[in-house]
C-alpha positions, -999 to +999 in steps of 0.1 A: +059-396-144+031-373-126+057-370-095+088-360-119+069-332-135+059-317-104+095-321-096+106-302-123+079-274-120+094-268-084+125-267-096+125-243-124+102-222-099+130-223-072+152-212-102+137-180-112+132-168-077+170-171-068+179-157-103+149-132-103+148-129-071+115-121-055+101-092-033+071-097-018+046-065-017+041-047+011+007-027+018-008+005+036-037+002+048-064+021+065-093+041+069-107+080+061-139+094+082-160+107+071-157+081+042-176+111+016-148+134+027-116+120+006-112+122-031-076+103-034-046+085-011-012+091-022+016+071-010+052+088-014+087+083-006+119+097-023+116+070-052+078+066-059+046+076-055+016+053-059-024+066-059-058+050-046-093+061-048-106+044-012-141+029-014-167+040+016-134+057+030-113+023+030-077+020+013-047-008+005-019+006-014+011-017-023+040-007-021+075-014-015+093-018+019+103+013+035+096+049+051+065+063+037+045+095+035+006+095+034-012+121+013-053+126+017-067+147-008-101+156+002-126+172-013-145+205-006-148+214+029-124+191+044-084+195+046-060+180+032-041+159+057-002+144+054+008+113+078+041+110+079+069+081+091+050+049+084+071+015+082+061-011+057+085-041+061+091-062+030+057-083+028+042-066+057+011-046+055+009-013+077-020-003+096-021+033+091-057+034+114-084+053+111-072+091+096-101+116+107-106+146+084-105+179+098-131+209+084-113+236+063-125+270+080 
């Protein structure tokens, strides 16, 4: 009896993922120096834009698969900074590196 329920729960799983189909998330992920130097990280493209807060400079954003735009808003005395043309493949994660902050003059 155990085995047959299992058997079902895989199958109704199988089910809703071709019916639903599923996507799996992609990420961006990286880095800002110096760490004290970024207040947000916006990811943008022509559909969406999704928004992080890094911790001690570090950042994941999901997001969906595609050609994406990176936006660091920084805070007083640094510049804001734009990375552009990073590829996230569909359940991939993107290493965008380590994105060094210039001083604003």
């Amino acid at each position: 009896m155990k085995t047959l329920m299992i058997s079902i729960r895989k199958f109704f799983a199988m089910l809703g993922n071709f019916i639903f189909g599923t996507k799996k998330t992609a990420h961006i992920n990286g880095s800002v120096l110096p760490a004290e130097g970024v207040k947000k990280v916006w990811a943008i493209n022509e559909e969406e834009t999704v928004c992080v807060t890094p911790r001690s400079g570090k950042f994941s954003i999901a997001v969906k698969a595609g050609k994406w735009k990176l936006h660091i808003e920084a805070m007083n005395h640094y510049k804001y900074t734009i990375i552009d043309n990073i590829f996230v493949g569909e359940g991939k994660s993107q290493d965008a590196g380590i994105i060094r902050l210039a001083r604003a003059s």
